[in-house]
C-alpha positions as CSV (number, residue, x, y, z in Angstrom):
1,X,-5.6,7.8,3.6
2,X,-8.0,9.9,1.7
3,X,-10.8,8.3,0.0
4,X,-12.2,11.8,-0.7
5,X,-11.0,12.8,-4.1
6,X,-12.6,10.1,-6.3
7,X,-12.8,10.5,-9.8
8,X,-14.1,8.0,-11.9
9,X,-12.2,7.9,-15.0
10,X,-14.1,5.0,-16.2
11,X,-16.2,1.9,-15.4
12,X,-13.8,0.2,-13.5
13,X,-10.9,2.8,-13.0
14,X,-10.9,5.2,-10.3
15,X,-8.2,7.7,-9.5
16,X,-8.1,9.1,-5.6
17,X,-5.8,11.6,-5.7
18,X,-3.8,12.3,-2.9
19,X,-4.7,9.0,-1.4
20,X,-1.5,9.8,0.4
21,X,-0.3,13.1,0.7
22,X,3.4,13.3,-0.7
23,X,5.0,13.9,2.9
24,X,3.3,10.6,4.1
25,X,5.1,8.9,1.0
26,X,7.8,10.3,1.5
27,X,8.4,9.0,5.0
28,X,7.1,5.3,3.3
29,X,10.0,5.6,1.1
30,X,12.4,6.6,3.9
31,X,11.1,3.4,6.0
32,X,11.2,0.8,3.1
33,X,14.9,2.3,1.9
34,X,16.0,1.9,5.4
35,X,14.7,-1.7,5.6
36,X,16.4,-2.4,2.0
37,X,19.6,-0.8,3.8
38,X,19.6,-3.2,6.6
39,X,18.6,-6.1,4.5
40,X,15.7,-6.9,6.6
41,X,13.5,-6.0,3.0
42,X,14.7,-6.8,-0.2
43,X,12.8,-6.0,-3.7
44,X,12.4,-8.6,-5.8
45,X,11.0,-8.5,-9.8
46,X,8.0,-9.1,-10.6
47,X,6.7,-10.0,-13.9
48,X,5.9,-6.7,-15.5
49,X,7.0,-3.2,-16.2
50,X,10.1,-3.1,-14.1
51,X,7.9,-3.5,-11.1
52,X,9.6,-4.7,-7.7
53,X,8.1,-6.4,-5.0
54,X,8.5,-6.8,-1.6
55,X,7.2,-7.7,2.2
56,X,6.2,-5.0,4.2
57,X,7.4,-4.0,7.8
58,X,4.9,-5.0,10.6
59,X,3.2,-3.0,13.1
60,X,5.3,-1.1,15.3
61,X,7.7,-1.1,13.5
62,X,10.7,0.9,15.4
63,X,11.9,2.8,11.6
64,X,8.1,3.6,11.0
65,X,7.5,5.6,14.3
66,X,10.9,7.3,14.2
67,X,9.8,8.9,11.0
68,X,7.0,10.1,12.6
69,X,4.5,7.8,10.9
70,X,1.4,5.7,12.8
71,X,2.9,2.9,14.3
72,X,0.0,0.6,12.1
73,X,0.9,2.4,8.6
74,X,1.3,-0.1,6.9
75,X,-2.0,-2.1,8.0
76,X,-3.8,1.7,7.7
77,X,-2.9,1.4,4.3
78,X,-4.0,-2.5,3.2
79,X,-7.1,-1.3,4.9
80,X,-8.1,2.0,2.4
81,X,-7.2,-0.1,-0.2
82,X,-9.7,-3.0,0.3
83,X,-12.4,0.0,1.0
84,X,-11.1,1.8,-2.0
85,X,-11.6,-1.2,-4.7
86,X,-15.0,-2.1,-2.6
87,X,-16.0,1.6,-4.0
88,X,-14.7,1.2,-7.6
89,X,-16.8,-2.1,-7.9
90,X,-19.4,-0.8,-5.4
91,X,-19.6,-4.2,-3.4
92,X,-18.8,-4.6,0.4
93,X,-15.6,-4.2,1.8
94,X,-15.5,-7.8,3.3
95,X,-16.0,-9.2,-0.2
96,X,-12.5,-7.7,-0.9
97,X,-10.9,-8.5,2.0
98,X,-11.9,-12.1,1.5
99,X,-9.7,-11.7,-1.9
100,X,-6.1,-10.8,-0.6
101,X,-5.3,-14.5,1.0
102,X,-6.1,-15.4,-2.5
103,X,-4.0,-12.9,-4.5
104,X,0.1,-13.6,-5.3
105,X,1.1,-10.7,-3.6
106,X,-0.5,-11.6,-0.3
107,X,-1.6,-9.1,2.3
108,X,2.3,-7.4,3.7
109,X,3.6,-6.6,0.3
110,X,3.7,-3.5,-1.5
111,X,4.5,-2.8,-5.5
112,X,7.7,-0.4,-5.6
113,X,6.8,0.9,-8.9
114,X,3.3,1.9,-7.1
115,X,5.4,4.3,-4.7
């Protein structure tokens, strides 16, 4: 994840471009299809925008490393998010962290309109 490219576009919006490069995402798409294939993932509506929600494969997850991706992704991922709000709203990361068990969308689930 790259946390390099920050550029404030406001107070409280930040834009990090190529958080993930588009071969990375690519392969995310490829794992999460796959998953939707097999039925072991299913999207489900959420209530805005046509935005679809869904659980997240775990660690090790046997579709993830044949793509080629790091067998913790996923968790990589949850993990540059937390420090990337942290640096939006400058506050520590743990403050953040303490959030997600709090939030509707939990800590394994990802926004398929964010992909």
């Amino acid at each position: 994840m790259n946390l390099e490219n920050k550029i404030r576009l406001t107070k409280d919006i930040v834009l990090y471009e190529n958080f993930l490069s588009p071969e990375i995402s690519a392969k995310l798409v490829k794992v999460l299809d796959k998953h939707a294939e097999l039925g072991t993932i299913s999207w489900m509506p959420i209530s805005f925008y046509e935005s679809y929600s869904s659980v997240l494969p775990l660690d090790n997850d046997e579709h993830v490393i044949a793509e080629g991706l790091s067998p913790t992704i996923f968790s990589e991922i949850k993990d540059a998010i937390i420090d990337a709000v942290a640096s939006v709203h400058d506050i520590d990361p743990k403050i953040v962290s303490d959030w997600i068990p709090y939030t509707k969308m939990g800590t394994r689930s990802i926004c398929k309109s964010s992909l």
